[in-house]
C-alpha positions as CSV (number, residue, x, y, z in Angstrom):
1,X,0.0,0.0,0.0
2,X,1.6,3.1,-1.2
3,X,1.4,6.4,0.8
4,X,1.2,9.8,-0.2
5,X,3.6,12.8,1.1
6,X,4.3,16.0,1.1
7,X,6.7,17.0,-1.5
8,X,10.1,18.2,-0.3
9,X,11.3,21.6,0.6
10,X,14.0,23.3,-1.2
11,X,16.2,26.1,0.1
12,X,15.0,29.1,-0.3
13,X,16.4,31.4,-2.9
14,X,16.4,34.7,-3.9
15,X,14.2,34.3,-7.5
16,X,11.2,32.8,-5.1
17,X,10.1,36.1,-5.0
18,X,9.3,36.4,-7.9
19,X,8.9,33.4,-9.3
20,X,6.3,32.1,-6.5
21,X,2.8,33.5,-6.8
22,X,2.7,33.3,-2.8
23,X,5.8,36.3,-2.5
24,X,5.1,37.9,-5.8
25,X,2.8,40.6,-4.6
26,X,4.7,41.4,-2.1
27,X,8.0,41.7,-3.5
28,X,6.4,44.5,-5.7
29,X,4.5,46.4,-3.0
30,X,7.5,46.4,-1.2
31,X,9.9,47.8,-4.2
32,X,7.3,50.3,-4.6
33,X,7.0,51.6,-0.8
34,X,11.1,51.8,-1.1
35,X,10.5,53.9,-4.3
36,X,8.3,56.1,-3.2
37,X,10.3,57.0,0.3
38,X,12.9,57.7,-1.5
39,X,11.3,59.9,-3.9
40,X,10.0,61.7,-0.7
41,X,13.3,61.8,1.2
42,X,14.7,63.4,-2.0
43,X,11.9,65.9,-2.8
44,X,12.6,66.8,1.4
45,X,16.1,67.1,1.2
46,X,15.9,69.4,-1.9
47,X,13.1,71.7,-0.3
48,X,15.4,71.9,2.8
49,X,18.9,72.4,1.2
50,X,16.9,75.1,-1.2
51,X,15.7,77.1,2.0
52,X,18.7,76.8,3.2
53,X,20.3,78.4,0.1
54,X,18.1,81.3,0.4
55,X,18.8,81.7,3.9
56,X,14.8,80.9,4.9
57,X,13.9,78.2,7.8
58,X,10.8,76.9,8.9
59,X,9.4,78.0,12.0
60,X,5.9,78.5,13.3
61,X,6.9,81.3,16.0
62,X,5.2,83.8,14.3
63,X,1.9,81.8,15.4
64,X,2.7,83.5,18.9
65,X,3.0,87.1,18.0
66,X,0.1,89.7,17.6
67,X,-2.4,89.0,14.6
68,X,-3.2,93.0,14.1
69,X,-6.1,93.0,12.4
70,X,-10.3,92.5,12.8
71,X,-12.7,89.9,12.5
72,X,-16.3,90.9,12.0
73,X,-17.6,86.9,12.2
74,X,-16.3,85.1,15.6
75,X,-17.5,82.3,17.8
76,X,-14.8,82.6,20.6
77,X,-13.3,86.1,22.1
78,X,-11.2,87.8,19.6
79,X,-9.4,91.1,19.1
80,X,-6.9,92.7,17.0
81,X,-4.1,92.0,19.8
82,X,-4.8,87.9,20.3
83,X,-2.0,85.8,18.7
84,X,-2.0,84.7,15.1
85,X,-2.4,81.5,16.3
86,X,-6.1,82.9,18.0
87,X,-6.9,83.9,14.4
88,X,-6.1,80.8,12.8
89,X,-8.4,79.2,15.4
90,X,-11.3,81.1,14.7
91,X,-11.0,81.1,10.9
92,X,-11.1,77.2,11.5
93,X,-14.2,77.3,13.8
94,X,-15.9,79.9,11.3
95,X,-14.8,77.0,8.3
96,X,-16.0,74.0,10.7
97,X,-19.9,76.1,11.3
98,X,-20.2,77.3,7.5
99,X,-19.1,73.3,6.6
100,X,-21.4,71.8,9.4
101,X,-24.7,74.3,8.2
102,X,-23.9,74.1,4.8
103,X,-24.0,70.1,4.3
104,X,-27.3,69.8,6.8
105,X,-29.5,72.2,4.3
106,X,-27.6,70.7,1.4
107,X,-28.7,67.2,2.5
108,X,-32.3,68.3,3.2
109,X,-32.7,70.6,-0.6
110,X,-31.2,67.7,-1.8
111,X,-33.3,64.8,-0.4
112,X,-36.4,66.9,-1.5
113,X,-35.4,68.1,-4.4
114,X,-34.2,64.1,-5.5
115,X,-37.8,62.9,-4.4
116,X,-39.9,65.3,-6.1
117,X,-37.5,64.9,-9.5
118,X,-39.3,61.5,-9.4
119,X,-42.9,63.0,-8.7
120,X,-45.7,61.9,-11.1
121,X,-46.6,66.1,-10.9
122,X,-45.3,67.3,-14.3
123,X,-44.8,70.7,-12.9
124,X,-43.8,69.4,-9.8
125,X,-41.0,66.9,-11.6
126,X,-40.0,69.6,-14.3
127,X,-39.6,72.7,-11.4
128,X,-37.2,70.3,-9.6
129,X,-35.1,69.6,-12.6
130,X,-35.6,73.1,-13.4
131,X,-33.3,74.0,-10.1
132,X,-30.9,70.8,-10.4
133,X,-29.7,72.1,-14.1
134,X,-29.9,75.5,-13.3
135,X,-27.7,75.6,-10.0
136,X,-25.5,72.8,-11.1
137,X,-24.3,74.2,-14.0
138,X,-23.1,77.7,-12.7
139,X,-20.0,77.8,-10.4
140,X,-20.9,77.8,-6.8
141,X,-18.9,81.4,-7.0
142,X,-20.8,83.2,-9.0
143,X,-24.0,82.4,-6.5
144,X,-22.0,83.5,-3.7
145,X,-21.6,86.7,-5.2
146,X,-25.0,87.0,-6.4
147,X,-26.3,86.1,-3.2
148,X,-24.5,88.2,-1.4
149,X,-25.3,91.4,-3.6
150,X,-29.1,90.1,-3.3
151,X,-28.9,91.1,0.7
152,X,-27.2,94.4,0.0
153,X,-29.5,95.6,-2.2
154,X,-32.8,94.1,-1.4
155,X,-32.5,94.7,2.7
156,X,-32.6,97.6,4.2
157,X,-30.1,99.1,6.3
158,X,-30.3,99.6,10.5
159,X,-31.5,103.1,9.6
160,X,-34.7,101.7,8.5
161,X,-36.0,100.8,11.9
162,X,-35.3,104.1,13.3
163,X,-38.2,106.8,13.9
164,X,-41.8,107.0,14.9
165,X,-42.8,105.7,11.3
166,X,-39.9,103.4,10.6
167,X,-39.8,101.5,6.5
168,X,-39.1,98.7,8.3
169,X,-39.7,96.5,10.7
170,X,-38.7,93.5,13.0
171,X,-40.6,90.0,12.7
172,X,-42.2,89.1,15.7
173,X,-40.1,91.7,17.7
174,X,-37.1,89.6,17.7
175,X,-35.7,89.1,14.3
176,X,-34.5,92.1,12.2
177,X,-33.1,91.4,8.3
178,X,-30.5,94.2,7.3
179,X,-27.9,94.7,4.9
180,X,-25.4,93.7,7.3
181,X,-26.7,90.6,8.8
182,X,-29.5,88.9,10.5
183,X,-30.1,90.0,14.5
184,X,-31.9,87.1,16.2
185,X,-32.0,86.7,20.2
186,X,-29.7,85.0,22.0
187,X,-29.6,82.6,24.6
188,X,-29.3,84.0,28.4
189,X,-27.6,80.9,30.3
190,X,-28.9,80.7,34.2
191,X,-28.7,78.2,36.8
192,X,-30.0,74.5,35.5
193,X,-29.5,75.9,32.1
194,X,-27.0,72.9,32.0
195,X,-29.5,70.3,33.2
196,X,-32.3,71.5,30.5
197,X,-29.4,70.9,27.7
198,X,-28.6,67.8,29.0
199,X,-32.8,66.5,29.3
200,X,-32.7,67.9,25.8
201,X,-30.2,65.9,24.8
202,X,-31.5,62.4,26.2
203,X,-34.7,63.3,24.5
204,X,-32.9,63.2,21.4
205,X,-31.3,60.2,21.8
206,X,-34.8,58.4,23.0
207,X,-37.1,60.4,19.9
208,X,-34.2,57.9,17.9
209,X,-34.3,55.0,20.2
210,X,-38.2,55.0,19.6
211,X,-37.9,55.4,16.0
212,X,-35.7,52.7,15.7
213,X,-37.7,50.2,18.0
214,X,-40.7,50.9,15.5
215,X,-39.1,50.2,12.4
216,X,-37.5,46.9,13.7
217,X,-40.9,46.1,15.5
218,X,-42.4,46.6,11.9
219,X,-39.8,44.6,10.1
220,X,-40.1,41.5,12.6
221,X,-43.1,40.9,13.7
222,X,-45.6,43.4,11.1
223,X,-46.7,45.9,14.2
224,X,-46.9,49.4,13.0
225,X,-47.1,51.7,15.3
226,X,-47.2,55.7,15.2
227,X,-44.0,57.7,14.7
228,X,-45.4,61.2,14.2
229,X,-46.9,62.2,17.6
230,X,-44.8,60.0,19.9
231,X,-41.6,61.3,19.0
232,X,-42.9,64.7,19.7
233,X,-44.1,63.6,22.5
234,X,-40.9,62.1,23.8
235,X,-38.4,65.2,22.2
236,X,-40.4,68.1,23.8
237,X,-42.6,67.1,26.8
238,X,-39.5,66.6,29.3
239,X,-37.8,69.5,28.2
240,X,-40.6,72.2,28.9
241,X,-41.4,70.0,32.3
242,X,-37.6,70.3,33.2
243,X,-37.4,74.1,31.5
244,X,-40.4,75.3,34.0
245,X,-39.1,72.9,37.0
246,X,-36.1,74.9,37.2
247,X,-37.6,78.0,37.1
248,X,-37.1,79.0,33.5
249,X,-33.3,79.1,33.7
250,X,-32.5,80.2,29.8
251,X,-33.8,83.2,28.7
252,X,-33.8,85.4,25.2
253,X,-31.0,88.5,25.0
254,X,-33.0,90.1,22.0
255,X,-31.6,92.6,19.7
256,X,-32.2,96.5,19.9
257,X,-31.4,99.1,18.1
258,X,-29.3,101.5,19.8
259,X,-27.3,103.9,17.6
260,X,-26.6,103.2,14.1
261,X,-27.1,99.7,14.7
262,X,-28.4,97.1,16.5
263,X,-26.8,95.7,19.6
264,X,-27.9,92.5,22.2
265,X,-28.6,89.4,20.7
266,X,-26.7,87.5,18.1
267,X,-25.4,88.9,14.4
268,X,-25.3,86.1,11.6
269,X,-23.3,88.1,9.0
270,X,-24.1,88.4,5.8
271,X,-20.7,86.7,4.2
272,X,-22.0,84.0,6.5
273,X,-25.2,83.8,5.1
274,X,-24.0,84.2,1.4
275,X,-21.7,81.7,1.7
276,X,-24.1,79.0,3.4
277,X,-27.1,79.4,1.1
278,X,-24.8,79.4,-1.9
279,X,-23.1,76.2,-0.8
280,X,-26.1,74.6,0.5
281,X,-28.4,75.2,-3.0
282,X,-25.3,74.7,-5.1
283,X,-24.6,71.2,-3.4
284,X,-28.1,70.2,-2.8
285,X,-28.7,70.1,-6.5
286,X,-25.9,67.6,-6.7
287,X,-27.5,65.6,-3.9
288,X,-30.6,65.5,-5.6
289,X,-28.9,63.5,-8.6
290,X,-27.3,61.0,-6.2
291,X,-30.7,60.9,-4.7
292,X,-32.9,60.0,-7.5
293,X,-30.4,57.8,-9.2
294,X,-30.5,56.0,-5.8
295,X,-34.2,55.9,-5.6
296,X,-34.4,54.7,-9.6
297,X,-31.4,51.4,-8.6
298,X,-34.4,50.0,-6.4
299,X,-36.4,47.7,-8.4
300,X,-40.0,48.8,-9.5
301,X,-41.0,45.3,-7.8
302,X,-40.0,46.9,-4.2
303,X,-42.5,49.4,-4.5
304,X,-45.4,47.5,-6.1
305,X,-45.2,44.3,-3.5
306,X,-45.2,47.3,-0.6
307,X,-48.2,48.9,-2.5
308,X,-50.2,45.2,-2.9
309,X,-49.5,45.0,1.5
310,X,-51.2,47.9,1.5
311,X,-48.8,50.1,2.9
312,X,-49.5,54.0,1.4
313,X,-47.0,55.8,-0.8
314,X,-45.3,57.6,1.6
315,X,-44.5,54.6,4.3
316,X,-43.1,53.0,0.9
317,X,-40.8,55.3,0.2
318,X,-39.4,55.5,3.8
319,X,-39.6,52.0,5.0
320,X,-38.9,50.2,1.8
321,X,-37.1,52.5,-1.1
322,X,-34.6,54.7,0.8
323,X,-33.1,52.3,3.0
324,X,-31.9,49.8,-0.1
325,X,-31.0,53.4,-1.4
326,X,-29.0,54.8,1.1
327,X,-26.5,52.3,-0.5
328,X,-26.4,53.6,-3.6
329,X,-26.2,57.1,-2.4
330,X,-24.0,57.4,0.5
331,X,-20.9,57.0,-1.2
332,X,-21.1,59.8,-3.9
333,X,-22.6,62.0,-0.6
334,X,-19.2,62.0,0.7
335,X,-17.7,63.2,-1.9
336,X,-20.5,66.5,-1.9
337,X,-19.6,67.0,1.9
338,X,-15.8,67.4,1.0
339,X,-16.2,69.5,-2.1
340,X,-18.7,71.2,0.6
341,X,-15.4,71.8,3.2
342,X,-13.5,72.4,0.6
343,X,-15.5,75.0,-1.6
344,X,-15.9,76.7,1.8
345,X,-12.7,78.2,0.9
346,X,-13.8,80.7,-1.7
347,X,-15.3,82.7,1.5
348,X,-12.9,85.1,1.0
349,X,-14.8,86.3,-2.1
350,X,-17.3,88.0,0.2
351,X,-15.3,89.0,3.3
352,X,-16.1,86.0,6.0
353,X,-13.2,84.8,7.2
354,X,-12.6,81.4,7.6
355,X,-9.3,79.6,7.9
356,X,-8.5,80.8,4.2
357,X,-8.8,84.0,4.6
358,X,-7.2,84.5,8.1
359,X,-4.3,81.7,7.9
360,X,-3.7,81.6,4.7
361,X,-4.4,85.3,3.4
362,X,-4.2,88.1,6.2
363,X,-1.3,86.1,8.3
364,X,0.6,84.5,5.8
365,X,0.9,88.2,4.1
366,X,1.9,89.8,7.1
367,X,4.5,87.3,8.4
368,X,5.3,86.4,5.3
369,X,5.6,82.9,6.1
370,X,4.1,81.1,3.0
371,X,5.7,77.7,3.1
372,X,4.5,77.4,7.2
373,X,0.9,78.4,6.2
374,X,0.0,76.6,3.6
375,X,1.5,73.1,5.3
376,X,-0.8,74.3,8.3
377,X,-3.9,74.5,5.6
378,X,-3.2,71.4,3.7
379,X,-3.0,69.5,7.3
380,X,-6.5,71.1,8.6
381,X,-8.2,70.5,5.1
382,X,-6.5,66.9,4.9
383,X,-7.5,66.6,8.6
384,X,-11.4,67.5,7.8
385,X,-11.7,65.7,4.7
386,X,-10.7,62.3,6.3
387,X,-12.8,62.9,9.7
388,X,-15.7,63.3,7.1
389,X,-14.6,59.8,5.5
390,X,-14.0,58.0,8.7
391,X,-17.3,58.9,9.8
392,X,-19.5,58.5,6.8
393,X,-17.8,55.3,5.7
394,X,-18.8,53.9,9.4
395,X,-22.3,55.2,8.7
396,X,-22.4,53.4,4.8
397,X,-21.2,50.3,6.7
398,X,-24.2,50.3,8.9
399,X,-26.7,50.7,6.1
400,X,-25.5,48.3,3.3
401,X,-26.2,44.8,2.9
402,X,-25.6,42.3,5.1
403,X,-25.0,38.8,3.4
404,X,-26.0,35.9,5.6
């Protein structure tokens, strides 16, 4: 009876790596990675011994020193004496609330504006793809600019609310629309203040953790139960219990015109404004695309077999169409957040100044540090861009499909 072994092993030589399919792969990633280091290493070593030739070096000192200018649109305390490295800071929180408003009204025009593309309304359909080719198709620059000279001319100035008889007036006492900004009240912050934020919160987090024991109850065992009133119910009713417990502790700081302008309350520039309409209806018209192309990947069959249980148009879309779209369109919505962060940077076009504008363009041409300024930008946009990645992708792998 004859038995079978394992071949012999040979020495191993040198041409195993490439001749063996095993080692092949990574022989070449390998040779590659040494490539490219040294590449690097030599691009470094000729940026350095060039500086050093001109007699420049890289330091970030002047990050300590006096910034010596303004900034009309800040979310922390700022004044022409704080550091350079104070401005930088707020031109990065000013990029981060632009970025962060900007993607949530993109994602909302877009979802909309995606849904009723696909509407069986003829006007309906063709006034959706009326604003999807129109603001699409123009650069996102242009609308800033338009935009922004919109609010100029169409609003009055401060002026206007003055007098017996003023030309205009404030909406419900609180809100007043100039040239130079929006005035709305401000919060007032009082003892418990903390404890109504933090019931606020928890009602957030249990409107969701309702939601999301309906839909599964739904999907397992066929129970539908109401979404509309309970979540209200759950988000607000524990907030205005706590908000009255405590004896009112936030209050309104509303705006008043004293002067030649208003004072009290909180100013939402009108760069800021600009800016976030233009890159919110610029954007959203490219959501809308990945939207409806989502919506159209889903088979026909999906919403006829939902239709024939009986289930009405609207409980079809959001129980049994967007979820298998979400798949389809998360990816591509990724890329609209970046471009999003990114186009954030033509701010400067209309005076709001985000890390652009006071890192790289008022700093950098005062200290004339160049070289330090722009590696600082590249690292916060690099920085941004793959937090928005990390945190999407985590997202898309929660929603796609899960093979059993």
């Amino acid at each position: 009876m004859s038995t079978l072994t394992d071949p012999p092993k040979g020495s191993f030589r040198l041409s195993t790596l490439v001749n063996d399919t095993r080692y092949r792969s990574y022989t070449f990633q390998f040779i590659a990675l040494i490539v490219l280091v040294g590449v690097i290493a030599y691009l470094m070593s000729n940026l350095f011994s060039n500086l050093a030739a001109a007699g420049l070096n890289i330091s970030y000192q002047f990050l300590g020193s006096p910034a010596g200018y303004d900034i009309n649109q800040t979310l922390i305390e700022y004044n022409s004496q704080s550091t350079n490295r104070r401005a930088a800071l707020v031109g990065i929180l000013n990029t981060l609330l632009v970025a962060f408003l900007a993607c949530i009204t993109a994602t909302i025009l877009g979802v909309i504006a995606g849904i009723l593309r696909l509407s069986n309304n003829w006007l309906v359909a063709k006034l959706m793809a009326f604003y999807v080719e129109i603001f699409r198709n123009i650069p996102v620059l242009i609308w800033i600019i338009i935009i922004f000279t919109i609010m100029i001319a169409v609003l009055p100035g401060p002026k206007a609310f003055r007098g017996d008889m003023p030309s205009a007036s404030m909406v419900l006492d609180a809100v007043a629309f100039t040239n130079r900004g929006v005035y709305i009240p401000a919060p007032i912050w009082g003892a418990g203040s903390l404890i109504v934020v933090a019931v606020f919160i928890f009602s957030i987090i249990g409107c969701f953790a309702y939601r999301r024991y309906a839909t599964n109850l739904l999907y397992d065992k066929g129970r539908l139960l109401p979404m509309g009133w309970p979540s209200a119910v759950i988000l607000i009713i524990p907030v205005i219990l706590t908000f009255f417990f405590m004896g009112k502790p936030i209050g309104l700081d509303y705006p008043a015109l004293k002067g030649f302008n208003f004072s009290g309350g909180v100013k939402v520039g009108g760069p800021l404004i600009a800016l976030w309409f233009a890159l919110s209806i610029y954007t959203g018209a490219f959501i809308a695309e990945n939207v409806r192309a989502g919506i159209q990947a889903i088979s026909k069959g999906q919403s006829e077999a939902a239709g024939a249980l009986g289930l009405r148009q609207g409980r079809i879309m959001k129980l049994v169409i967007m979820p298998q779209a979400l798949r389809v369109i998360i990816p591509p919505l990724i890329s609209q957040y970046l471009n999003i962060t990114k186009n954030s940077s033509l701010a400067i076009a209309v005076g709001y100044a985000d890390v652009t504008a006071t890192l790289g363009g008022i700093t950098l041409n005062q200290t004339g540090r160049a070289i330090e300024c722009v590696l600082l930008l590249m690292l916060f946009y690099l920085t941004i861009s793959l937090s928005i990645s990390a945190i999407m992708n985590v997202y898309n792998n929660s929603v796609k499909l899960k093979e059993r």
